[in-house]
C-alpha positions as CSV (number, residue, x, y, z in Angstrom):
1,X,16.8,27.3,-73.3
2,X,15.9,27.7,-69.5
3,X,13.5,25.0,-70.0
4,X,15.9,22.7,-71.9
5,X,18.3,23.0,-69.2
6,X,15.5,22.6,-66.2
7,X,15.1,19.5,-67.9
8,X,18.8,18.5,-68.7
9,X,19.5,19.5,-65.0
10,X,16.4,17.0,-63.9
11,X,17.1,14.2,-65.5
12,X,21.2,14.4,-64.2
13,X,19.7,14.8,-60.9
14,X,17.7,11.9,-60.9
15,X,20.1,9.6,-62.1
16,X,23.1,11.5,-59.6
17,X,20.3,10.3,-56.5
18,X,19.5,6.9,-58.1
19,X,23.3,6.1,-58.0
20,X,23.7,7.2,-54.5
21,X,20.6,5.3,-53.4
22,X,21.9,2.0,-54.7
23,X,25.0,1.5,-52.3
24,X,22.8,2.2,-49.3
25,X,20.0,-0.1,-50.6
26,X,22.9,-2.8,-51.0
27,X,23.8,-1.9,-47.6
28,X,20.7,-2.4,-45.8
29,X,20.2,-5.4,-48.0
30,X,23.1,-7.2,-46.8
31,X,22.0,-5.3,-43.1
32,X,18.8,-7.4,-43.4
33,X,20.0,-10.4,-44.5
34,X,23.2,-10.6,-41.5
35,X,20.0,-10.2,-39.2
36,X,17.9,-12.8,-40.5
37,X,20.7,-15.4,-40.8
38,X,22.4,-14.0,-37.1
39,X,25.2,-13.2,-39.0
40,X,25.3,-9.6,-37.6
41,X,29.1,-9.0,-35.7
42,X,28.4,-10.0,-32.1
43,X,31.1,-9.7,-29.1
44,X,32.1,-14.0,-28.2
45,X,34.1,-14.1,-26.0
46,X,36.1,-17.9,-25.9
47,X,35.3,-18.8,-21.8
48,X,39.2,-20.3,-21.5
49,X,40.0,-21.7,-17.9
50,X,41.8,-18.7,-16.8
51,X,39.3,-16.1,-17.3
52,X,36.5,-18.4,-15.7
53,X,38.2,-18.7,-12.5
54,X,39.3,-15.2,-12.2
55,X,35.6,-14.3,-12.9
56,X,34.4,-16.9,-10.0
57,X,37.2,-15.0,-7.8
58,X,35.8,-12.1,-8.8
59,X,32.6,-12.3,-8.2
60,X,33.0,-13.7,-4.9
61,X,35.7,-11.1,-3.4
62,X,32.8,-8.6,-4.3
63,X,29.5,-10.6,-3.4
64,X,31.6,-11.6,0.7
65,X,31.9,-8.1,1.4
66,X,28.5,-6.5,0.3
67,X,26.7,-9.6,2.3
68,X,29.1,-8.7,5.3
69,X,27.5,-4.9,4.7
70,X,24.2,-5.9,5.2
71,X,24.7,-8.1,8.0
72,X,26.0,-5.4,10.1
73,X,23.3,-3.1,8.9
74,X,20.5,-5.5,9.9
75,X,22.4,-6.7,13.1
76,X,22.4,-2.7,13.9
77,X,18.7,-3.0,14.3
78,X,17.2,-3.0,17.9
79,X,14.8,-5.0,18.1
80,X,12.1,-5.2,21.3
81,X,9.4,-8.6,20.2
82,X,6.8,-9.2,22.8
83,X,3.6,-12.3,22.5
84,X,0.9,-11.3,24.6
85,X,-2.0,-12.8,23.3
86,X,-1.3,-16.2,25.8
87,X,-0.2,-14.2,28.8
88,X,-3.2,-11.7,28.7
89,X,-5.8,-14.6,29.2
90,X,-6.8,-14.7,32.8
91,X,-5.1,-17.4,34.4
92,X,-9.1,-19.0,35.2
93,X,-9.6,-19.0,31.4
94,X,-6.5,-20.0,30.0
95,X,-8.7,-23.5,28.5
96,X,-10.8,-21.6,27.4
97,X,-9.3,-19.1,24.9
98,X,-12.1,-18.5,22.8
99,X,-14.9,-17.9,25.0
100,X,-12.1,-15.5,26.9
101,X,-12.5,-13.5,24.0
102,X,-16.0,-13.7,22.4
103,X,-17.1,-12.7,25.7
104,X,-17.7,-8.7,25.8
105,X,-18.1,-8.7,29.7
106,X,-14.5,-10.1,30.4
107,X,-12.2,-7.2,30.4
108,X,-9.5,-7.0,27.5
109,X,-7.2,-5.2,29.4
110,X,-3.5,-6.1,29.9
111,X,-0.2,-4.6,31.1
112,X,3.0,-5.3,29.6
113,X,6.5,-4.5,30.5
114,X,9.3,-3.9,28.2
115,X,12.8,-3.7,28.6
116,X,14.9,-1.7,26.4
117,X,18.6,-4.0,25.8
118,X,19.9,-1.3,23.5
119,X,19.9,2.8,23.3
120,X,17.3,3.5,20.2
121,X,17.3,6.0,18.5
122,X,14.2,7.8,17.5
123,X,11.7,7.2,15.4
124,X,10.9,3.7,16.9
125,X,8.5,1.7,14.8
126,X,5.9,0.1,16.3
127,X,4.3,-2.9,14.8
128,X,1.7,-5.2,15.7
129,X,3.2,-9.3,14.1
130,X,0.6,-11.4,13.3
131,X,1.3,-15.5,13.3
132,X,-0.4,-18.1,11.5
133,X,-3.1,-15.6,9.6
134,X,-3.6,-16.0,6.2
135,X,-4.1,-12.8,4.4
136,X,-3.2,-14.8,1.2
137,X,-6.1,-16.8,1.3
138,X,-8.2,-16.8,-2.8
139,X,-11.6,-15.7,-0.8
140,X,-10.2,-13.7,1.4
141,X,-7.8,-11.6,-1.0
142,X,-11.0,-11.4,-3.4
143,X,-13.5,-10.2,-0.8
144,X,-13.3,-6.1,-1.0
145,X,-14.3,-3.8,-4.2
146,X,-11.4,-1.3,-5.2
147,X,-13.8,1.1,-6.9
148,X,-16.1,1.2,-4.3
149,X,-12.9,2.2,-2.0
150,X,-12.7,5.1,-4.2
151,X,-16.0,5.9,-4.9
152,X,-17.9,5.2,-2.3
153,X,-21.5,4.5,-2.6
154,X,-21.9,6.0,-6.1
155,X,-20.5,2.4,-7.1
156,X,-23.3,0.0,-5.9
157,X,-21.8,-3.6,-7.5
158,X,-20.5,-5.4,-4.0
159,X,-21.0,-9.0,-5.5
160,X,-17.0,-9.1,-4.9
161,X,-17.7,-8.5,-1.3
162,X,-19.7,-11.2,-0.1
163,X,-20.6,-12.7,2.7
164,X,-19.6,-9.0,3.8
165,X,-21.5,-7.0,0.6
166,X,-24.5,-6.2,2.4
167,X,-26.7,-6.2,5.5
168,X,-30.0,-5.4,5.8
169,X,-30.4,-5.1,2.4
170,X,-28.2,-1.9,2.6
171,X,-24.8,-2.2,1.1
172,X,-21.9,-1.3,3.1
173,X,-18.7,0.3,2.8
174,X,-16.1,-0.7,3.2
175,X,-17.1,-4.1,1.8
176,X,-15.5,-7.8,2.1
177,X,-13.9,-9.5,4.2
178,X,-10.6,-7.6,4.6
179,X,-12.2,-4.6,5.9
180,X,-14.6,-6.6,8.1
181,X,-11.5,-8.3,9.9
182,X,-9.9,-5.1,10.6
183,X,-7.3,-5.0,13.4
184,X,-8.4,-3.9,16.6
185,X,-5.4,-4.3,19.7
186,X,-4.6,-0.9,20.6
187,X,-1.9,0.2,22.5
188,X,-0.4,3.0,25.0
189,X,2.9,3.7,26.4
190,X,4.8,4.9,28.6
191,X,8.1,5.2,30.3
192,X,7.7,6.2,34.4
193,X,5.4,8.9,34.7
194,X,6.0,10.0,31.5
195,X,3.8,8.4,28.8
196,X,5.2,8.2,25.3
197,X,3.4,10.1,22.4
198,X,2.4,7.2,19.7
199,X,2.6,9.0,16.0
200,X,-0.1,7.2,14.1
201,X,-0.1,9.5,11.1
202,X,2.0,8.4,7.6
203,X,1.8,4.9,8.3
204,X,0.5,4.2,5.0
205,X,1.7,4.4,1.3
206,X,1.0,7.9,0.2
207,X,-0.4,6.5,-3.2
208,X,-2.8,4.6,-1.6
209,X,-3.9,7.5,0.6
210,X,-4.4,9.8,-2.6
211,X,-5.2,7.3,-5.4
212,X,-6.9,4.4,-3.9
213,X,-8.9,5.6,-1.7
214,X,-11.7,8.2,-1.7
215,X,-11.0,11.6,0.1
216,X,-14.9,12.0,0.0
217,X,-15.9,8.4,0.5
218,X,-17.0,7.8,4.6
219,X,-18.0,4.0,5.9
220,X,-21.5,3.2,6.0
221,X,-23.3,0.7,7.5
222,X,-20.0,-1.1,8.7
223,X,-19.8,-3.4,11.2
224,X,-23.4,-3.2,11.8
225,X,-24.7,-6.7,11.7
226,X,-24.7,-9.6,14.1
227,X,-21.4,-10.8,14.1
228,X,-18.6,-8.2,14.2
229,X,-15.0,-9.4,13.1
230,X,-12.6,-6.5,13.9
231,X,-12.6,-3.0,14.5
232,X,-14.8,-0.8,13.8
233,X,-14.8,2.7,12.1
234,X,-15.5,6.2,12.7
235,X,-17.8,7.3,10.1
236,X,-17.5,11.0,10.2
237,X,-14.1,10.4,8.9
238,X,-13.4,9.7,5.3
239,X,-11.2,6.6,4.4
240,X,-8.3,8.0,2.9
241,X,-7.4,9.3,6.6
242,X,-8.6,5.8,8.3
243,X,-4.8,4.7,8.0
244,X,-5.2,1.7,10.1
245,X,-7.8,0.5,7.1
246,X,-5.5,1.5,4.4
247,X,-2.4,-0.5,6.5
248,X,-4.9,-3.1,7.1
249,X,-6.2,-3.6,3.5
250,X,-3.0,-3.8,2.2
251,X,-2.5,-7.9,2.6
252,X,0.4,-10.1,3.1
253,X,1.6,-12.8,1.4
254,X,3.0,-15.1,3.8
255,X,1.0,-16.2,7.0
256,X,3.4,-14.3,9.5
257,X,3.6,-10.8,9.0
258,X,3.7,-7.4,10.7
259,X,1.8,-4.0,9.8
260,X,2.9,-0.8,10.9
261,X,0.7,0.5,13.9
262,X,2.6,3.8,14.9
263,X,5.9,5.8,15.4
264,X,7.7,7.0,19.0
265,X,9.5,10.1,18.3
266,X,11.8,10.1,21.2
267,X,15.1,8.1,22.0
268,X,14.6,5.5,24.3
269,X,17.7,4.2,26.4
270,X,19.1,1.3,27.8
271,X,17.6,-0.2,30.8
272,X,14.5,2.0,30.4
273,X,11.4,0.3,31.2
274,X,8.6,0.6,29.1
275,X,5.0,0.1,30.3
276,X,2.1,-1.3,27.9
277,X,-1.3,-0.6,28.5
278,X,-3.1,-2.9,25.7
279,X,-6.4,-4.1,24.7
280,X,-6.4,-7.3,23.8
281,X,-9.8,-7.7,21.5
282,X,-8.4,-9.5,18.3
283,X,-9.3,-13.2,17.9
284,X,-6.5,-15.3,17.2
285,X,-7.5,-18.3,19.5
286,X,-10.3,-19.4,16.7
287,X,-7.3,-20.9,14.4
288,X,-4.6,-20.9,16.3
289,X,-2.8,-17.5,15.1
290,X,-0.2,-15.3,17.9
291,X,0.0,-11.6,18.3
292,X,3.0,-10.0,19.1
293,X,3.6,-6.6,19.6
294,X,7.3,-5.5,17.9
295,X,9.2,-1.8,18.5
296,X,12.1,-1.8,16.3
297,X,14.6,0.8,14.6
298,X,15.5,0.8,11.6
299,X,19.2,1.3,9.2
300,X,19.8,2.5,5.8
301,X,18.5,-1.0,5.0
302,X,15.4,-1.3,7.1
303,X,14.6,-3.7,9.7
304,X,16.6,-6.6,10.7
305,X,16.5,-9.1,8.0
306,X,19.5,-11.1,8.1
307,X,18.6,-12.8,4.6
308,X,19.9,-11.0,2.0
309,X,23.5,-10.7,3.9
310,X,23.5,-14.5,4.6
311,X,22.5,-14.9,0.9
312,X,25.5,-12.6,-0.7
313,X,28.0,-14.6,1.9
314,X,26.8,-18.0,0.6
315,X,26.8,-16.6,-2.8
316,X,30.1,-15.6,-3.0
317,X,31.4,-18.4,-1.0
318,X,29.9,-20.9,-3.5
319,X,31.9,-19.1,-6.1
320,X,35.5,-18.9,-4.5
321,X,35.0,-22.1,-3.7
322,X,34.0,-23.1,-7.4
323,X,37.2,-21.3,-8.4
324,X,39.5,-23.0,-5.8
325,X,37.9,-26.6,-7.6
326,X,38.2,-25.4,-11.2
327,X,41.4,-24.1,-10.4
328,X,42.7,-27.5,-9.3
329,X,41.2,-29.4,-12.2
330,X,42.9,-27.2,-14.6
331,X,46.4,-27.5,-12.9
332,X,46.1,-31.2,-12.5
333,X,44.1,-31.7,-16.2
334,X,45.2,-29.0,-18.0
335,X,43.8,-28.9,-21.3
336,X,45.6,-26.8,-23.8
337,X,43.9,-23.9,-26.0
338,X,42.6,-25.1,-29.7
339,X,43.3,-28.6,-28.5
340,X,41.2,-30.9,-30.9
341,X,41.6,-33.7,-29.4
342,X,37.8,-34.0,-29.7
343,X,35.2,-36.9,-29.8
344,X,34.5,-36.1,-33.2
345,X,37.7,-35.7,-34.5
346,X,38.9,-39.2,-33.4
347,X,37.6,-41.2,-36.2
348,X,39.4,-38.2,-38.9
349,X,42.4,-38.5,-37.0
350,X,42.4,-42.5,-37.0
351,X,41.7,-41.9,-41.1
């Protein structure tokens, strides 16, 4: 009996799920085939006159007052942008730029005075703006090795380096031509007696620091051969603390650019004069590139970069102003909604 009804039981089971399966196998059927032929429901909304210009309005009361925003954010930003690099030639070698600078017995030193137009509040950025250089350059881009950045000599390819991979037959690190061109102005500061601490620690992206390159990994053999390019590097230190490197390495991709030198963690006010003691080593005269030096603040939006507030202004002015014409086209044409007075309905309608 217990078995005859274990089996009676079964079999009503079997058929009780069989009948609840077929309903959701239709479902998922029909699911299937509403996705296939895009038949699934879908939100459509009909784009009648009215709700295209109050859409336009819309958009445009909401983009004028954000661009407004960050025009007054970026206009907050003082700015302080000094060239140098024409004014620190001596006057008797003004013609003769180049050999100025290739020469190692001309001095390199230059004073420069700034005037502060606006109280700035601390910290100050200090940049160095570099005109006319192009870091975006195929070669130049593809002239380093990541890996050995990381691991030092224990990675020996440097084919991706060259003409800067090796030199006497010893590889060096760090390879390429980025590393080889390294930045090398320095500056000082000071305002009266008082000279003004320069913070030149943090300026880089912390993942590069930790991830990109090595804590254990020192240069070698750098900037040993006859013709040096840029700076060179202290190679009891190891790379991920050579910030200026890590700044430097990281390239632009437009030919005027700036890279972070430093920090001044003091206010400076209005009227102050600053004092610049620089060293003015970098060639820019071979293809006609200009250094600026640049101290700046910064707002909840960064530096000054008028841009993307000029770009929601014109943005939302082009769409009030595409409302105010659709608007007037629809008062003086107004076409009625479901009218089917339609190219392809004429030839019906004269039937």
């Amino acid at each position: 009996m217990d078995v005859e009804g274990a089996g009676t039981w079964s079999g009503n089971g079997a058929e009780s799920v069989e009948s609840h399966s077929r309903p959701v196998r239709r479902h998922l059927n029909n699911a299937v085939y509403q996705f296939t032929q895009q038949n699934l429901p879908a939100c459509k909304p009909v784009l009648t006159p009215a709700w295209v210009i109050s859409m336009f309005f819309l958009i445009g009361v909401i983009f004028i007052p954000i661009g407004l925003l960050c025009l007054h954010a970026s206009e907050s930003v003082v700015e302080i942008v000094d060239r140098y690099d024409t004014d620190c030639v001596p006057d008797h070698l003004k013609g003769q730029k180049v050999t100025y600078i290739k020469d190692s017995s001309v001095s390199k030193n230059c004073t420069r005075y700034l005037k502060v137009p606006q109280n700035m509040k601390a910290p100050i950025y200090i940049y160095y703006q570099l005109d006319n250089y192009y870091q975006n350059h195929r070669r130049y881009v593809k002239s380093r090795s990541d890996k050995q950045l990381l691991h030092g000599l224990k990675y020996n390819d440097t084919s991706s380096c060259n003409p800067e991979g090796e030199n006497n037959g010893l590889p060096i690190v760090p390879c390429g031509l980025i590393a080889w061109s390294l930045f090398n102005d320095t500056y000082s500061f000071s305002r009266g007696i008082d000279a003004l601490k320069v913070n030149r620690k943090n300026i880089a992206w912390r993942s590069d620091r930790e991830h990109k390159f090595g804590k254990h990994v020192y240069p070698y053999n750098f900037q040993s051969g006859s013709l040096i390019g840029g700076a060179t590097l202290d190679p009891k230190v190891p790379l991920s603390d050579q910030e200026d490197l890590i700044v430097w390495m990281r390239t632009a991709a437009l030919p005027n650019f700036r890279k972070l030198y430093g920090r001044i963690e003091e206010d400076l006010n209005e009227d102050d004069l600053i004092m610049v003691k620089l060293v003015n080593n970098y060639n820019t005269y071979s293809f006609g590139g200009r250094k600026k030096l640049v101290l700046s603040t910064t707002s909840w939006l960064g530096g000054r970069n008028n841009f993307l507030g000029m770009s929601y202004i014109a943005v939302g002015s082009s769409f009030i102003f595409l409302a105010f014409v659709f608007l007037l086209l629809h008062v003086k044409n107004p076409r009625p909604y479901g009218d089917t007075n339609l190219s392809w309905n004429w030839k019906g309608m004269s039937n």
